[in-house]
C-alpha positions in Angstrom: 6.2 -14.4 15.6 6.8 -15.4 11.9 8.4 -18.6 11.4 10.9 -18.9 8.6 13.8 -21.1 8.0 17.3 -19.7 7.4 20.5 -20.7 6.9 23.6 -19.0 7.0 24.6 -19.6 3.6 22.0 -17.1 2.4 24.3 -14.1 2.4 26.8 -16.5 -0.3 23.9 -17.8 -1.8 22.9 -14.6 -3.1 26.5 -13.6 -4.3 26.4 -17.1 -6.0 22.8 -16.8 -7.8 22.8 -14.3 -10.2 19.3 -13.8 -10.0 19.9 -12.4 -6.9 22.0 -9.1 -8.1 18.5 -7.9 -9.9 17.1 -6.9 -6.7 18.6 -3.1 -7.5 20.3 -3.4 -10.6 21.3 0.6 -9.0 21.9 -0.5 -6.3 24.0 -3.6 -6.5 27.3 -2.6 -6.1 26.3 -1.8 -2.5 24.6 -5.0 -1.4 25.8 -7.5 -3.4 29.6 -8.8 -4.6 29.2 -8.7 -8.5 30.8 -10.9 -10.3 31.9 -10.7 -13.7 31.0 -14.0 -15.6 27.7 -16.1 -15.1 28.1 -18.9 -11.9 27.4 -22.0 -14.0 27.0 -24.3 -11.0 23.5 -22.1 -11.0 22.3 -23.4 -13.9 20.0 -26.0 -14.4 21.1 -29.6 -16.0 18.3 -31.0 -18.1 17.1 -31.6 -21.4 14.5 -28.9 -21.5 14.6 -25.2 -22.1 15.6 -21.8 -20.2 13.7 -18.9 -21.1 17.0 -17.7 -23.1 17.4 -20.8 -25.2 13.5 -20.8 -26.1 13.5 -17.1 -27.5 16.7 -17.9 -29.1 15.2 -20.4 -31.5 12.0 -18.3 -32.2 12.5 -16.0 -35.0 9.9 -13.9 -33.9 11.4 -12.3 -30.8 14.8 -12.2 -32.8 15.6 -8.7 -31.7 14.1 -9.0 -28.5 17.3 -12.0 -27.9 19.7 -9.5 -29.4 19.1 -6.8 -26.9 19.0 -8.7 -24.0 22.7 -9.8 -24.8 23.6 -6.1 -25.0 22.1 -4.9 -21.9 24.2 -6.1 -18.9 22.2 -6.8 -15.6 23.9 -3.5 -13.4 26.8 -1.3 -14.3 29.1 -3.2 -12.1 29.0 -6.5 -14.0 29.9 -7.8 -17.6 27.2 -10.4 -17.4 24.1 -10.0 -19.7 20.7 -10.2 -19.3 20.7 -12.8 -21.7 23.2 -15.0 -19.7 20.7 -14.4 -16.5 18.1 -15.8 -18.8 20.0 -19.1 -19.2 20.1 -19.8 -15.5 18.3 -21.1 -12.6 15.6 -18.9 -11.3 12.0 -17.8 -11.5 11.6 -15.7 -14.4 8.0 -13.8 -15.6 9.5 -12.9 -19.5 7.0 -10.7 -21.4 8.8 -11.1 -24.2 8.0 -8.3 -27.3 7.8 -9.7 -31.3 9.8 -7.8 -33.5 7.2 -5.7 -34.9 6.6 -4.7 -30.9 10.1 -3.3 -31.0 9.8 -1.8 -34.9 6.6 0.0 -33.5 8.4 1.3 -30.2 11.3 3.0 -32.3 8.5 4.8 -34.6 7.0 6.4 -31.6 11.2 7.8 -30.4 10.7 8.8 -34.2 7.4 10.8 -33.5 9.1 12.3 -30.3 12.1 13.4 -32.5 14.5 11.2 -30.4 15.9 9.6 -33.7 15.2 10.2 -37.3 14.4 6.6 -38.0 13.1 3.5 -36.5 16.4 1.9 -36.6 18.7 1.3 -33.9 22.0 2.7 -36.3 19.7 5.8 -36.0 21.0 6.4 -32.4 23.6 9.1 -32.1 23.9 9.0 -28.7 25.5 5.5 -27.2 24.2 6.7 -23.4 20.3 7.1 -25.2 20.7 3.9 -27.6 22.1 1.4 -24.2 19.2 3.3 -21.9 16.6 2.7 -24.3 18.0 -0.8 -25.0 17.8 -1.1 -20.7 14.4 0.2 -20.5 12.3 -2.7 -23.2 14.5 -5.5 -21.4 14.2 -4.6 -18.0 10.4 -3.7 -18.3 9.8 -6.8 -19.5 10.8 -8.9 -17.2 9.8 -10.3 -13.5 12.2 -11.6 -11.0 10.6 -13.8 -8.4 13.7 -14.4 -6.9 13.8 -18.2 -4.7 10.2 -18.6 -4.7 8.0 -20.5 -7.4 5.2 -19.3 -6.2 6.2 -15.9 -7.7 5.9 -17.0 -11.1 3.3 -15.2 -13.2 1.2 -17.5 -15.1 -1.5 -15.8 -16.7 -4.3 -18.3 -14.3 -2.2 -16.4 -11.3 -2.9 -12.9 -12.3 -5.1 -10.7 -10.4 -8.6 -10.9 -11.4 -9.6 -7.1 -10.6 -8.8 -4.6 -13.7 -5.6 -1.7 -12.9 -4.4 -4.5 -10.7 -0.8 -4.8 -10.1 1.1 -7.7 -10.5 2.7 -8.3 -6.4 6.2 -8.0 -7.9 8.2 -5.2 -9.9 9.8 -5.5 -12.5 13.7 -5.6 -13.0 13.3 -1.2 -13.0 11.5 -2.1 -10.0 8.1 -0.5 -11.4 4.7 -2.4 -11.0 3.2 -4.0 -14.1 -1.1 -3.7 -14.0 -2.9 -6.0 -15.7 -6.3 -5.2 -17.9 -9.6 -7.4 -19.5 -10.9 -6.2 -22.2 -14.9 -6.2 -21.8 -14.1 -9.0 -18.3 -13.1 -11.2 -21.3 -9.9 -13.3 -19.5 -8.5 -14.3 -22.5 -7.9 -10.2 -23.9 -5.2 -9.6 -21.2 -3.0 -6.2 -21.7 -0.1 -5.3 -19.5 0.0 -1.4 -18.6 -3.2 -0.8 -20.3 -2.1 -0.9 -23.5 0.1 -4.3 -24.3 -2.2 -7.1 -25.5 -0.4 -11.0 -24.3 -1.1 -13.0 -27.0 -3.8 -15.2 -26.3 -1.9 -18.1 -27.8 1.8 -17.6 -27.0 1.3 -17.5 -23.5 2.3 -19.3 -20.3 5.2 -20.6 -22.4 6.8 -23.0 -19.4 10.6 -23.0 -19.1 12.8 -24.7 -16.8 12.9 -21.1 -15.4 9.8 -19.8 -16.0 7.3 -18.6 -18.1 7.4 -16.7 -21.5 4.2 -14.0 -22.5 4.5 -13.0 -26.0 3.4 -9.5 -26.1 2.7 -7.0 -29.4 3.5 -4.0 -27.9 6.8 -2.7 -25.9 6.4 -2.1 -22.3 7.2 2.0 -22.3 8.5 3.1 -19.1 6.1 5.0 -16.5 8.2 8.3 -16.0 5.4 10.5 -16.5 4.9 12.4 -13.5 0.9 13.5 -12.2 1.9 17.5 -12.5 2.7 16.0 -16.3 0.2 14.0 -17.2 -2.3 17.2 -15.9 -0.2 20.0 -17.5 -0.1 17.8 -20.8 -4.4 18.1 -20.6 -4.3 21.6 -19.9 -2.5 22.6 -22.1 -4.1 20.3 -25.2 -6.9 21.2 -23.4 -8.4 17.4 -23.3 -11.7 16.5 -21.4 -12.1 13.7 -19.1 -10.5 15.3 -15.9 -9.8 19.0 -17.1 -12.1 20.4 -14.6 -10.0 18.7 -12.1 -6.3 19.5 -13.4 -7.4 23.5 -13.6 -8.6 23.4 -10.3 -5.1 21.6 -9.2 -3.1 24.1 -10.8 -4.8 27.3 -9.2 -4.2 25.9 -6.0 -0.7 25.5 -6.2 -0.8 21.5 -6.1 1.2 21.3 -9.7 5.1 21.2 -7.5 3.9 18.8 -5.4 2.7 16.5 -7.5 5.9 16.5 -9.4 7.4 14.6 -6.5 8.6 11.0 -7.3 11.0 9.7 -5.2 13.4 10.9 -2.5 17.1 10.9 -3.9 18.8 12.2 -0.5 17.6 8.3 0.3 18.5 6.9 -3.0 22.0 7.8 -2.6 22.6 7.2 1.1 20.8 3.8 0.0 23.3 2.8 -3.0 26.3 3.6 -1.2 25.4 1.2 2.0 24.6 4.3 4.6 21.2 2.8 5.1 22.2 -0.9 6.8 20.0 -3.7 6.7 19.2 -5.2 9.9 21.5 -8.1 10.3 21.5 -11.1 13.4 18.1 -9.8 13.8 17.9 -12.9 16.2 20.8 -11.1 18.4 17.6 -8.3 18.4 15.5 -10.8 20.1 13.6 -11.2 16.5 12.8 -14.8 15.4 15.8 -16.5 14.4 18.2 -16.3 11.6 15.6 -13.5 10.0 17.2 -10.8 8.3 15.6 -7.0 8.4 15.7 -5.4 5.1 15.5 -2.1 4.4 13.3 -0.4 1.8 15.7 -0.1 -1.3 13.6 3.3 -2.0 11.8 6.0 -1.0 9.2 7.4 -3.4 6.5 9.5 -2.9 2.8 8.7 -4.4 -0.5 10.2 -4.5 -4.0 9.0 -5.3 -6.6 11.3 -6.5 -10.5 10.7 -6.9 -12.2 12.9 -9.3 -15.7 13.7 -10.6 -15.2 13.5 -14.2 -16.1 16.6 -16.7 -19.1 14.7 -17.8 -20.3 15.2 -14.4 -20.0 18.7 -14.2 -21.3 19.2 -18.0 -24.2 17.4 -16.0 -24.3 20.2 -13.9 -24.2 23.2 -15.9 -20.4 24.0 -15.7 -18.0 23.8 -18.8 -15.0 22.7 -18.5 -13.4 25.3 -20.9 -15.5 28.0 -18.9 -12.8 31.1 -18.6 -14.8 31.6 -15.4 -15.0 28.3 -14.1 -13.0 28.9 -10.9 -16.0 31.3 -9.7 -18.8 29.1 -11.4 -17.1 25.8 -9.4 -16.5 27.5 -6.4 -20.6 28.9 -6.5 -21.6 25.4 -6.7 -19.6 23.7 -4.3 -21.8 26.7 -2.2 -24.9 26.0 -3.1 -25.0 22.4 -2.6 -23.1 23.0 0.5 -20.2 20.7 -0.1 -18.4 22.3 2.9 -18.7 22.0 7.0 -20.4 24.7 8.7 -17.9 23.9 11.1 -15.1 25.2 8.9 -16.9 27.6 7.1 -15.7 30.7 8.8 -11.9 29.8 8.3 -12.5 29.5 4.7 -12.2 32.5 4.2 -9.2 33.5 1.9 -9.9 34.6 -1.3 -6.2 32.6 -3.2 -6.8 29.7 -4.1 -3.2 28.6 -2.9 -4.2 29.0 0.6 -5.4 26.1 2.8 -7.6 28.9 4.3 -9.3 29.0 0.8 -13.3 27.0 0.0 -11.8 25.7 -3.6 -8.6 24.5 -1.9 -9.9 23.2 1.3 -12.3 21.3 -1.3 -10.2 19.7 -4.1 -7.4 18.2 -1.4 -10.2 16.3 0.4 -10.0 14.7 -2.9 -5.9 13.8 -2.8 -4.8 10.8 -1.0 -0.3 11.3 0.2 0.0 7.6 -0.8 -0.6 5.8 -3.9 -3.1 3.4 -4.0 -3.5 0.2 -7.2 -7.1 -1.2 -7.3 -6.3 -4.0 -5.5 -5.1 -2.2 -2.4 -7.6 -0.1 -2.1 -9.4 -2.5 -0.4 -7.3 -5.3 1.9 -8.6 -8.7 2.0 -7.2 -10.9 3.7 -8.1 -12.5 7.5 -11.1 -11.4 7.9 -14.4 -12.9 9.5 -15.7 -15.5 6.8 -13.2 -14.5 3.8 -11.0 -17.3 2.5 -8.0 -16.5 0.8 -8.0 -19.5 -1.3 -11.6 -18.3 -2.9 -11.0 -14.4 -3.1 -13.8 -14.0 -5.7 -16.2 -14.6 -2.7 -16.1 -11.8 0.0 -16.4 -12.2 3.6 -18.0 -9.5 6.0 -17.3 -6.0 4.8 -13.7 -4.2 4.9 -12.8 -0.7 5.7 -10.1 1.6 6.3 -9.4 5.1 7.2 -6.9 7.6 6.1 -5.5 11.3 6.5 -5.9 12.8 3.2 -3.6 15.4 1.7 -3.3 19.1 2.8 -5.9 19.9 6.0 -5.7 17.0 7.9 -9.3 15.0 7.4 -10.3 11.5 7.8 -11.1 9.4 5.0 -13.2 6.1 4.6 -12.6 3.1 2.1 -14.7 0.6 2.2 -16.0 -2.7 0.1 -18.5 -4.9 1.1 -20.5 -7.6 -1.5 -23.6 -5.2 -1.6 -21.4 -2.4 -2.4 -20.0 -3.7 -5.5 -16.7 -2.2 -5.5 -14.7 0.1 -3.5 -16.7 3.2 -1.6 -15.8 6.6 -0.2 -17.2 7.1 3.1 -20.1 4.6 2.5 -21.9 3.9 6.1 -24.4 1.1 5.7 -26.6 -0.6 8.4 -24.7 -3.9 9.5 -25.7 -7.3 11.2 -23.6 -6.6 14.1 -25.1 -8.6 17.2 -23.1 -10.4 19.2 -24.6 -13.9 17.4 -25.0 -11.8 13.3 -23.3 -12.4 10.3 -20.9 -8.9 10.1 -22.7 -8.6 6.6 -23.7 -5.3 4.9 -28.4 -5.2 5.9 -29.2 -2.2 3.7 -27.9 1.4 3.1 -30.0 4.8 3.1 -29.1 6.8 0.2 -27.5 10.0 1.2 -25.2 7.4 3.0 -23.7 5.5 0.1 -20.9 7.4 -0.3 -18.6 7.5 -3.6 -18.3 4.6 -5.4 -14.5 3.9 -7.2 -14.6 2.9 -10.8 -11.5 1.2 -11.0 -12.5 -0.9 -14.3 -13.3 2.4 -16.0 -11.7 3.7 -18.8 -10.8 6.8 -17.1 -8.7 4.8 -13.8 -5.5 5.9 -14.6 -3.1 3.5 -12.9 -0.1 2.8 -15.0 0.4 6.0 -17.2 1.7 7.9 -14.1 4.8 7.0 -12.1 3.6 8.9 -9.0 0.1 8.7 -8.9 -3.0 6.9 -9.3 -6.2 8.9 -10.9 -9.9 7.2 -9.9 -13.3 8.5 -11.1 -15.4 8.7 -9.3 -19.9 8.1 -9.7 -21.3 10.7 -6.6 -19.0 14.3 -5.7 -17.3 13.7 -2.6 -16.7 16.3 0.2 -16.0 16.5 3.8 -19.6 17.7 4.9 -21.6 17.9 7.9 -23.0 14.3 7.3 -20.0 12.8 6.7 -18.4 14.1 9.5 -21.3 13.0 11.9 -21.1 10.0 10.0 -17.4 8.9 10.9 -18.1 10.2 14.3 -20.4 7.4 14.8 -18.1 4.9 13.5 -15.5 3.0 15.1 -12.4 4.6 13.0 -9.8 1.6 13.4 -6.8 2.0 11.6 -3.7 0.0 11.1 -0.4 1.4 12.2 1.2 1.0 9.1 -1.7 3.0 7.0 -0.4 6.1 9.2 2.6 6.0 7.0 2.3 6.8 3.6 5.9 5.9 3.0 4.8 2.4 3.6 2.0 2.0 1.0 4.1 4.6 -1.6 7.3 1.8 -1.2 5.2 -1.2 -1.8 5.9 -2.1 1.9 2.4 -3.1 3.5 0.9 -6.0 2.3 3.4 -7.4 -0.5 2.2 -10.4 -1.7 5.4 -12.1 -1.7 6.6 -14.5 0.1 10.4 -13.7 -0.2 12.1 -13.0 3.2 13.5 -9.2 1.7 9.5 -8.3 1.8 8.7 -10.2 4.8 10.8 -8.3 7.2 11.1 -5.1 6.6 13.9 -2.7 8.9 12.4 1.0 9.4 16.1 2.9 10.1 15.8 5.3 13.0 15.8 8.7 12.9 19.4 9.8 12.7 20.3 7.1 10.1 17.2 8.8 8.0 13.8 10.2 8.4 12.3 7.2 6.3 8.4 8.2 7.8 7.3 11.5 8.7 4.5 10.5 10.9 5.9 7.6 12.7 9.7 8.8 14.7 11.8 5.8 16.3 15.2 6.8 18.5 18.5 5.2 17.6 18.2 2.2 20.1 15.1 0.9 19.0 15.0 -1.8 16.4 11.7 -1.5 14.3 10.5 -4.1 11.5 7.3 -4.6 10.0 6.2 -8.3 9.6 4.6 -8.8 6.3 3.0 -12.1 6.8 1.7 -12.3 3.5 -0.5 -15.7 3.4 0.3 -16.0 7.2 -2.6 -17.4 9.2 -2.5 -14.2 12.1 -4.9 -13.0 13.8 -3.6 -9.6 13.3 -5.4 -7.1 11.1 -4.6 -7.8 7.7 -2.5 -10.3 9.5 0.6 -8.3 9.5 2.3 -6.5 12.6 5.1 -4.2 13.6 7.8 -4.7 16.1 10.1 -2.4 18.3 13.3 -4.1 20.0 15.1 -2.8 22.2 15.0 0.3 24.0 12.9 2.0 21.8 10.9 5.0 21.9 8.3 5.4 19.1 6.3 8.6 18.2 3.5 8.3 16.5 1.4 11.0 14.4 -2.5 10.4 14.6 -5.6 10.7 12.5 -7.7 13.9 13.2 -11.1 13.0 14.8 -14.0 13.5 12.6 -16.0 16.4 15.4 -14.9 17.7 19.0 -16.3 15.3 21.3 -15.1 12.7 23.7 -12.8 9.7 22.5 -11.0 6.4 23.6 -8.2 5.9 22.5 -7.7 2.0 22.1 -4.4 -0.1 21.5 -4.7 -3.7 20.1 -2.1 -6.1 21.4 -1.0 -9.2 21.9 0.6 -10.4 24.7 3.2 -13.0 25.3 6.3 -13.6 27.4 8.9 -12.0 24.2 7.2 -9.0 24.7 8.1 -6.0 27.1 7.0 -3.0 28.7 5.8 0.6 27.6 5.3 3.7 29.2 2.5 5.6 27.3 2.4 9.1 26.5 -0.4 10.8 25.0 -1.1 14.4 23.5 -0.7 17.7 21.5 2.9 18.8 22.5 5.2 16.1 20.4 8.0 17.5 22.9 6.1 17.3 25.8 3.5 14.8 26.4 1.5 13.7 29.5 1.9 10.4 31.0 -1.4 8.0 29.9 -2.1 5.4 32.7 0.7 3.0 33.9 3.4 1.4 32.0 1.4 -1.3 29.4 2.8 -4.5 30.6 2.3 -6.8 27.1 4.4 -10.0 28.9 1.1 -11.2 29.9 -1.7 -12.7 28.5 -5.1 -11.9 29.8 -5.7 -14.4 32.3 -2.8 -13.7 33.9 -3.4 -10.4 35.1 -6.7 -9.0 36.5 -8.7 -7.9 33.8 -11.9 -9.1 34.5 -11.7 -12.0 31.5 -13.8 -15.2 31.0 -14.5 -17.1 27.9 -17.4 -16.5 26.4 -20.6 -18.4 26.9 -24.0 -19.1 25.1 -25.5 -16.6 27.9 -25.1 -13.4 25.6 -26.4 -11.0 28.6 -23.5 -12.9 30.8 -21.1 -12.5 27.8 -22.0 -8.8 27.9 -21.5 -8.5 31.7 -18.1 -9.4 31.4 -17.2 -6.8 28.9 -18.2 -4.3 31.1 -16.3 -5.6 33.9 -13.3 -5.5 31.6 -13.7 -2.1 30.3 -13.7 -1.3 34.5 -10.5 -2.3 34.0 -9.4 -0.3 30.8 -9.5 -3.3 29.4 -11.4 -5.3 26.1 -11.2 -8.5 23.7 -10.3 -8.4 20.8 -12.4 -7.9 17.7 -15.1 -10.6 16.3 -14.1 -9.3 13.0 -10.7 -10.6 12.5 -10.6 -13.9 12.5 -7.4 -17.1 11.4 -8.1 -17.6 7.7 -11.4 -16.5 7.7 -12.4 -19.3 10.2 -15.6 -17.9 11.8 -15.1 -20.0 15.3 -11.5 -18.7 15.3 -11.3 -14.8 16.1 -9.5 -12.4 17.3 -12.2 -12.3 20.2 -11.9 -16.2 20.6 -8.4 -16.3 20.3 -6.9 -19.0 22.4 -4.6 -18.5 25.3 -6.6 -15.1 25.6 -3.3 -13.2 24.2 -5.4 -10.4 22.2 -6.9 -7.3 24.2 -7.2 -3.6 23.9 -6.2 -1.8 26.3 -7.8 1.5 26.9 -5.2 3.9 26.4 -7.0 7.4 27.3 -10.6 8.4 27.7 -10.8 12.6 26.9 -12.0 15.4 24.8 -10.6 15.5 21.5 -10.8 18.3 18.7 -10.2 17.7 14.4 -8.3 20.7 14.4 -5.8 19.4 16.8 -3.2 17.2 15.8 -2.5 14.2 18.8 0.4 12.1 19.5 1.4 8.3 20.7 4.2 7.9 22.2 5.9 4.4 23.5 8.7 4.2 25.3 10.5 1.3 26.9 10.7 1.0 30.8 12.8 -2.1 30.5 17.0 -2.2 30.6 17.1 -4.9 27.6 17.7 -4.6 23.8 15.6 -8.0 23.6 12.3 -7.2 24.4 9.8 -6.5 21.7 6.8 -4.4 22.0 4.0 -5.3 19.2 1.7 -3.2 17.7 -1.5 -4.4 15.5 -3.8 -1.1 15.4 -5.1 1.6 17.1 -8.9 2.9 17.0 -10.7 5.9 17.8 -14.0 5.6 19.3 -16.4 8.3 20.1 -18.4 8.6 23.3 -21.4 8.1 21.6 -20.5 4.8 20.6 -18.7 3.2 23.5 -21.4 4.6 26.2 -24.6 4.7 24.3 -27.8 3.7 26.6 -30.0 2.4 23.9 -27.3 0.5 21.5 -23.9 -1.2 23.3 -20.9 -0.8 21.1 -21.1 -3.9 19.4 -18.1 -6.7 19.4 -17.1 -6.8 16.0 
């Protein structure tokens, strides 16, 4: 259970801090009581210098001061983002020089916004204050009450297209860029070079970048940004934008966010989760709930070099036919679904070209750094994240026909993969590391420092090329069938990732409890469905020493009953279907349901009792011993019982003699939820549902994992531990 202190001030404390009514400067009138004039009691008392007395004697950012006196901090208060400036907090400033803001109005020039790169050019007041809005709230980072959310430039994220944890006052992600790996040649969004003097400027309330270019608003949307190359006709991904468009993808893509939400959102319809501790959550914890709801998508793209490579042209009036003939010939397809792919319109999911190009579209987006999570497991150490611990991987649903999809990054793979499946050291006594790979099973490789990664040009999406074509064949899906596909609950949500939910780095108690609203309040996740009396939040745990999966968790209150949406399997075959707990006495009891029919589905097993820990029950457990062949004696007599450990692979901080397998008290085990055949072209379903008459007791959820006959009762090779 996360451990936070609270007071009951906090509510006041946050009408008193005006740091505090950035959260949603939309929003604000909802959540917060604006006042008009700045709280001076907030404001620090010593002889050196807030961020807005700093810029105000530097002649160089003399326009930037002026505008953020004229922009006001919502549209419910008087006070200016200048004032905010002067008072306590923990402000990131990436503050633009004058010729910055000269150069920004010659580019609304070039788009024939105004007729000259003045601000008396403005005509419009509404398009002169939203313009003045846009360069002073993009430049700036709130970090709200914790220091630790300061940006120095030695705290930025060392992986190019990474985002900085935080959003900026607009609430949009900044990504940060080297120039040739060079740390000193730092751009924001790309495209904004920090000045490799003028930075780290210290204030009493944070930091000052000075920056040479404006930081332009991401409202370009990914049907846009693809439309805007077909129709200039501009290499790179054109191959991949005209086969978008004939299939139909172009509307989709122009989703961004979800205004139904917004609105219910800004007008207090959507509550927070207050006297969470009444709840039975830890005390004085407050659950927040998401302030929006966008959409995202990720797409991974063989580039049009590649397919010059191959003898197609990108401008090829035929290509269609020509792309389509290829994907044939090198048989970039499953037999197994070639005889439903048969429609000749490329709109239909029934069609080779479309069935093809989705496998390449991800429903969530995805920055560089999250395409991989590190964080807790065996032999990685957050405090040296430059050195990687055993390898990481995660599976997802991609977009259109339901198909599983591998990421994964090891320290022999050199970056992010696509359905890379590489021999492992994974004996009971071996070090989880990466042995070798065979080469029609390294998989796609992500090339996230490449020119071409297009992370912050596009509100919605995130576009990846890729070095190998990627398809859902035969081998890969006899591949993932002998895998051990494992996913976290919160990566069957793609509302989760999209709403910078899962795995915030931020410490910040709005981030670390997070309050999914049930169904009738709003729909907030299409695959996960929770009834009015449960009380769901997602523990962030960000720097937390769990032994959790990413070391976050989920929780249901109350007398819940959650649905959950699965992951296809990879072939038709037989499956467990495992659920990772653990087990102590604020937990409760669930009733599990399993299968096809959301509105009708079969009892699995008895009720799963989580008030237990292992020991106390009979399960068969013992600690394990230096007698391996004992060790794996007991697992069997476990898995009698429907019953497992936990994995070797995630483990307290890294800490190798501390895992998830080890973990004391024995509170962690699996329990064997269903052992059946399963098909890909069904669709399956979890449902929990509480058997106890209490609105205290929580029931905890970690991950789920599907695992294939062929791994969990193979003769020659055991299923392994990790």
């Amino acid at each position: 259970m996360l451990k936070k202190t609270h007071t009951s001030n906090t509510k006041m404390r946050k009408i008193n801090c005006l740091k505090k009514l950035l959260m949603s400067f939309v929003a604000v009138a909802a959540l917060y009581s604006c006042t008009e004039t700045i709280d001076t009691s907030s404001r620090y008392v010593f002889k050196e210098e807030t961020i807005s007395s700093y810029l105000s004697k530097q002649e160089i950012y003399s326009e930037y001061y002026d505008l953020l006196g004229r922009v006001p901090i919502s549209d419910m208060s008087e006070t200016t983002v200048r004032q905010l400036m002067a008072a306590r907090g923990n402000f990131t400033c990436f503050a633009p020089t004058n010729d910055a803001i000269h150069e920004y109005l010659k580019t609304l020039v070039q788009d024939s916004l105004i007729a000259e790169p003045s601000w008396s050019s403005f005509t419009d007041s509404t398009k002169l204050d939203s313009i003045r809005k846009v360069i002073v709230f993009n430049s700036i980072i709130d970090g709200g009450d914790e220091v630790t959310q300061l940006f120095e430039t030695a705290n930025f994220p060392v992986e190019n297209n990474s985002e900085l944890s935080i959003g900026n006052l607009l609430d949009s992600k900044l990504t940060v860029n080297y120039v040739d790996n060079c740390p000193d040649s730092i751009y924001i969004n790309n495209d904004c070079p920090i000045d490799v003097i003028n930075r780290d400027i210290p204030a009493i309330n944070g930091f000052v970048h000075r920056i040479h270019k404006v930081i332009a608003p991401r409202n370009v949307t990914a049907a846009y940004y693809l439309q805007n190359i077909l129709d200039k006709q501009i290499e790179g991904y054109l191959v991949a934008a005209r086969v978008i468009q004939a299939c139909g993808l172009m509307d989709t893509l122009t989703k961004v966010r979800d205004e139904v939400y917004e609105k219910l959102y800004q007008s207090g319809q959507i509550p927070d989760l207050i006297g969470m501790t009444s709840y039975g959550f830890a005390e004085g914890s407050i659950g927040y709930a998401p302030k929006h709801r966008k959409y995202g998508f990720t797409i991974f793209a063989e580039t049009d070099a590649f397919w010059r490579s191959q003898g197609i042209d990108p401008r090829d009036p035929d290509l269609l036919n020509r792309l389509t003939q290829w994907i044939m010939d090198n048989k970039q397809y499953s037999e197994t679904d070639l005889h439903m792919l048969n429609s000749n319109d490329y709109k239909s999911p029934n069609n080779l070209l479309h069935d093809w190009i989705t496998y390449h579209i991800l429903p969530q987006k995805m920055p560089a750094n999250k395409l991989a999570i590190h964080h807790n497991e065996y032999n990685y150490f957050r405090n040296n994240p430059g050195n990687l611990g055993i390898p990481v991987y995660a599976f997802y649903t991609t977009y259109g026909r339901r198909r599983l999809f591998k990421l994964y990054e090891s320290k022999a793979s050199e970056g992010v993969c696509i359905n890379r499946f590489p021999v492992r050291d994974l004996e009971r006594l071996g070090s989880g590391d990466e042995i070798s790979c065979d080469p029609d099973k390294v998989g796609s490789k992500i090339l996230t420092n490449d020119s071409m990664a297009i992370v912050n040009d596009i509100e919605n999406c995130c576009i990846y090329p890729i070095d190998a074509p990627l398809a859902y064949t035969d081998e890969v899906r006899d591949n993932l069938q002998r895998d051990r596909i494992r996913f976290d609950g919160m990566s069957l949500c793609p509302e989760i990732m999209n709403n910078d939910i899962r795995k915030k780095a931020a410490t910040e108690e709005r981030y670390q409890h997070v309050f999914i609203p049930a169904k009738t309040i709003y729909p907030y996740t299409e695959n996960m469905v929770l009834n009015d009396d449960c009380k769901f939040v997602y523990y962030n745990a960000h720097d937390y020493d769990w032994c959790n999966l990413d070391a976050d968790e989920m929780k249901a209150v109350g007398r819940f009953e959650i649905m959950f949406k699965l992951p296809p399997v990879p072939r038709r075959g037989t499956y467990e279907l495992r659920y990772r707990v653990l087990a102590n006495g604020n937990r409760g009891v669930g009733q599990i349901y399993f299968g096809t029919d959301p509105n009708n589905l079969p009892v699995a097993d008895i009720p799963m009792d989580i008030t237990v820990r292992a020991d106390g029950r009979n399960t068969g457990w013992e600690d394990d011993t230096e007698d391996q062949d004992y060790n794996a004696e007991v697992d069997k007599r476990m898995r009698n019982n429907m019953k497992m450990k936990g994995e070797k692979s995630t483990a307290k901080n890294g800490n190798t003699s501390s895992t998830a397998r080890h973990y004391a008290n024995r509170e962690i085990i699996r329990h064997i939820i269903v052992r059946q055949t399963m098909d890909p072209n069904e669709t399956y379903y979890l449902k929990i549902k509480s058997v106890l008459d209490s609105d205290k007791k929580e029931f905890y959820m970690d991950y789920l994992e599907f695992v294939a006959k062929e791994i969990y009762d193979n003769p020659e090779k055991p299923e392994d531990i990790w």
